[in-house]
C-alpha positions in Angstrom: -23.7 -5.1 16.4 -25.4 -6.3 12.9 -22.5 -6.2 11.1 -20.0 -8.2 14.0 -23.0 -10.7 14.5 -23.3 -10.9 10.1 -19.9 -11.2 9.5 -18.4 -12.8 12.4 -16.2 -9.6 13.7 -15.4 -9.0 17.1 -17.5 -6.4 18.9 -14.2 -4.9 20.6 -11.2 -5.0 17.7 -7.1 -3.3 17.5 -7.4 0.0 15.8 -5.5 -1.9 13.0 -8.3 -4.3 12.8 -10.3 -1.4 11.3 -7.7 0.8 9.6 -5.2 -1.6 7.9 -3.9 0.9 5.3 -2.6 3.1 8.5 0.8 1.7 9.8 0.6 3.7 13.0 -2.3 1.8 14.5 0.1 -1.3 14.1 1.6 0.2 17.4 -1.2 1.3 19.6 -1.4 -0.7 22.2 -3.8 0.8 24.3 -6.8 1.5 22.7 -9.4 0.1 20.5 -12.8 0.1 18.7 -16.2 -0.8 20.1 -18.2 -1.5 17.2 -17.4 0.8 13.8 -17.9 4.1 15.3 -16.5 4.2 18.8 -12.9 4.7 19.4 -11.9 3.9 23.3 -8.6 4.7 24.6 -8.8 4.5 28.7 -7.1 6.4 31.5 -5.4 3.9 33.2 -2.6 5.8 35.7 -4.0 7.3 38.7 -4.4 10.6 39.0 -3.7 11.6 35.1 -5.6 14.3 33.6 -4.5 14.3 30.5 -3.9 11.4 27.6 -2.2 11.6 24.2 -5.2 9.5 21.5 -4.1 8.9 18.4 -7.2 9.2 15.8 -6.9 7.4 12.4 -8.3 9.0 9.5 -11.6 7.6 8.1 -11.1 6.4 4.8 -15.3 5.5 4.0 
């Protein structure tokens, strides 16, 4: 919270937001980042039990 009220950076960002160097997150669609160190990729079809993440490598 610091750091997005410091610098001006949304709380909730696109994965690319935080990992610009990794092409991939250019195309995720549904999830994103809550803050630096939570990833959150909801279950949004009824019934599912399963999702596919994708998890971008840390590069810090």
């Amino acid at each position: 919270m610091k750091r997005c009220y410091k610098k001006g950076i949304p709380l909730m960002r696109p994965l690319f937001f935080d990992f610009p160097s990794d092409e991939n997150t250019y195309y995720v669609e549904d999830e994103f980042m809550f803050g630096s160190d939570i990833l959150v990729a909801p279950v949004c079809e009824e019934g599912a039990e399963s999702k596919k993440v994708y998890l971008p490598k840390r590069t810090r």
